[in-house]
N, C-alpha and C positions, 0 to 999 in steps of 0.2 A: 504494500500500500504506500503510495505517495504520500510525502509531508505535506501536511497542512500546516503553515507556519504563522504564528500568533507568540505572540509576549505581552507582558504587562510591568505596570510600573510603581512603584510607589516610593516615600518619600516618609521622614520621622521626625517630628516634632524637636525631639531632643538631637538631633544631628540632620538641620536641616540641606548644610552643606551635600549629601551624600543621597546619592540617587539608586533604588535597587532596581534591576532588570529580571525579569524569570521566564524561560524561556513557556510557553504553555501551548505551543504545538502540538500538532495528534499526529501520526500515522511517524512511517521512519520512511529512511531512505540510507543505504549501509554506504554511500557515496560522501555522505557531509562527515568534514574530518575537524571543522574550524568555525566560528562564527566572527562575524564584524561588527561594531554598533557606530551607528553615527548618532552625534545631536547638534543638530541645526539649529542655529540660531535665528530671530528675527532678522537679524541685520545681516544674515548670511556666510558668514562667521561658525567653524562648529567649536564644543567645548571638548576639550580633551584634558587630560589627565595630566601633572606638570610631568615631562619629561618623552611627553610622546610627539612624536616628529608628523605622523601623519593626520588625515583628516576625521582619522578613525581612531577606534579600539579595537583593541583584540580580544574575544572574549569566548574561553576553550569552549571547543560542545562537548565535556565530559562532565562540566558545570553546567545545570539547570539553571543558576542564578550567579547574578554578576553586581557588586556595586560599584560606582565610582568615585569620589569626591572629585565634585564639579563648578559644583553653585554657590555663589558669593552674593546671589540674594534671589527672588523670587523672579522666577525664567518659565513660558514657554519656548517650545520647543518642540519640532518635529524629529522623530527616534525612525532611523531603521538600521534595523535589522539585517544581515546577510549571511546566507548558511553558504560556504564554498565546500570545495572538495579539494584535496592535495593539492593539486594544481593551481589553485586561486582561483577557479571559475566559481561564480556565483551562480547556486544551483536554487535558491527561494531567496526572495525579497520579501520583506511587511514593513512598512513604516506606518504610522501612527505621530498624533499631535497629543501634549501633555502637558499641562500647568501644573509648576510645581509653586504650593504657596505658603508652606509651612515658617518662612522669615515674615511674614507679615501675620498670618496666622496664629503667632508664637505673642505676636507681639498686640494683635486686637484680644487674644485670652488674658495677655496681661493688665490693660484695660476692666476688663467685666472683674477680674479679680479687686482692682484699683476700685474701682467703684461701689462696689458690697464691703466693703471694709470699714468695720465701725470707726477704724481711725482716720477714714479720708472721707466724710459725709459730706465736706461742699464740691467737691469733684463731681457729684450728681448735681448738684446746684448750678454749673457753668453753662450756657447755651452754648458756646463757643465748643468744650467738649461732646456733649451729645451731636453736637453741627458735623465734627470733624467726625468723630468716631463713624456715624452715618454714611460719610466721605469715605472714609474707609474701608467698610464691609461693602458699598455699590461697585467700589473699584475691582475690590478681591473680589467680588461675583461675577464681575463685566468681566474678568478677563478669565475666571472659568468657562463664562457663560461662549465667551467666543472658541474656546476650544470645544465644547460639545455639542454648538449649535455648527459650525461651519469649519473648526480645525486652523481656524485665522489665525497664526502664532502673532503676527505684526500688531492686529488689536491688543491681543492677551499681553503682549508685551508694555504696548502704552500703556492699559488699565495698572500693569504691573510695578511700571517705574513711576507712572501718579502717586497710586501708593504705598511705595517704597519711600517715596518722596516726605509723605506724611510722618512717617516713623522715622523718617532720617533727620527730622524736624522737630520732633516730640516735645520738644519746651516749647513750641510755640506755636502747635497747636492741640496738644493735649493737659 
């Protein structure tokens, strides 16, 4: 039976830096010796690993799952995937669009936390905070929202760096 080739992605809160890949494929093929992973950047640009020369990774098919450290903040990005065989030829392609947003994420949880805390009670009081925070969660959704409604890395990316922008600003507007 032919490979059906599929992967998925995820991403952790406590090491948002670091992106997992798993390979979740069906069927085989006794020819794939190797796999490749791209991640494309908005800007067209990919991310790679410090020390890797090409536009890729490498990442064995004896591993079902691969992570990277990549990310220096919250990044769409188109992933593919390449199953080769000895030779280098590419024997299955899959790419797939992904928002990864666990730096902003990390940081609108530390908010809700700021805010329930009997020791910060006018922090609910500011309209300027609930304004921003609002700012905040529409960006981080607008730029999910472009990755599962159309795969748009270059939206997901502006909604991304808006804000990012907000949290790289935190004193002045939270």
């Amino acid at each position: 039976m032919a490979l059906t080739p599929n992967f998925t992605s995820s991403q952790s809160s406590g090491t948002p830096n670091i992106v997992s890949y798993t390979d979740s494929s069906t069927g085989s093929d006794a020819a794939i010796t190797q796999r490749r992973i791209y991640l494309l950047q908005a800007d067209g640009t990919y991310l790679v690993t410090t020390g890797t020369t090409t536009d890729y990774m490498a990442w064995a098919y004896a591993s079902s799952s691969k992570t990277f450290d990549v990310l220096t903040q919250d990044t769409a990005l188109t992933v593919t995937v390449q199953w080769l065989d000895v030779n280098n030829v590419v024997l299955y392609t899959k790419e797939l669009s992904f928002n990864y947003t666990d730096y902003n994420e990390t940081f609108y949880y530390g908010l809700t936390q700021s805010q329930v805390a009997i020791t910060n009670p006018m922090l609910a009081a500011s309209t300027n905070y609930f304004q921003n925070k609002m700012k905040l969660r529409v960006l981080i959704d607008s730029a999910d929202q472009a990755i599962s409604f159309a795969s748009d890395i270059y939206s997901a990316q502006v909604s991304n760096d808006l804000a990012t922008y907000l949290v790289t600003n935190a004193d002045f507007n939270f």
